[in-house]
C-alpha positions, 0 to 999 in steps of 0.5 A: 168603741169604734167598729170599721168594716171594709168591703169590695175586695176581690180577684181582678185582672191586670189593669183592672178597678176595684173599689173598697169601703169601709164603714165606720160605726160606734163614737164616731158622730163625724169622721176625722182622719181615715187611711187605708194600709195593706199587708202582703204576705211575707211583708210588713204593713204599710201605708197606702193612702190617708185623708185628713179631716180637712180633705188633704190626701197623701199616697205612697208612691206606689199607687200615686195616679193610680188609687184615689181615697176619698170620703162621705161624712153623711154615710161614715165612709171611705173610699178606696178607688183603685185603677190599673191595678197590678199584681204588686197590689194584691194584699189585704186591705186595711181600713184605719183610724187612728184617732180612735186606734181602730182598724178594720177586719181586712179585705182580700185585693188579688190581681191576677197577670 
């Protein structure tokens, strides 16, 4: 059993940084691969960032220069730095892992013009 909880959502401005969390608790002795994918409403889920166990980072072009996502192992986490965010970004926030078919409850992104 694999539990994720993300957190660090909010209201920001224009232009303005979050970052998201998310821990991983459960049978997860070392993390694997993680993504972050995220929902606004009327619209499908997708896929926003993921990191490989090795490190190896994609991103939609969406958020490319814009997001970063990165781990600690020692802690379970992942990251989800997010700059210069726009109003497109606001959604909900997932947190992933899909060796384990698991997914986070969600953090709500809203960015205000």
């Amino acid at each position: 059993q694999v539990q994720l909880v993300e957190s660090g959502g909010g209201l920001v401005q224009a232009g303005g940084s979050l970052r998201l969390s998310c821990a991983a608790s459960g049978s997860i002795f070392r993390i694997n691969d993680m993504d972050w994918y995220r929902q606004a409403p009327g619209k499908q889920r997708e896929l926003v960032a993921e990191i490989r166990s090795g490190g190896t980072t994609n991103y939609a072009d969406s958020v490319k220069g814009r997001f970063t996502i990165s781990r600690d192992n020692f802690k379970n986490t992942v990251y989800l730095q997010m700059n210069s965010l726009k109003p497109k970004d606001t959604a909900v926030y997932y947190c992933h892992a899909p060796l384990f078919g698991a997914w986070g409850q969600g953090t709500q992104v809203t960015v205000s013009s």
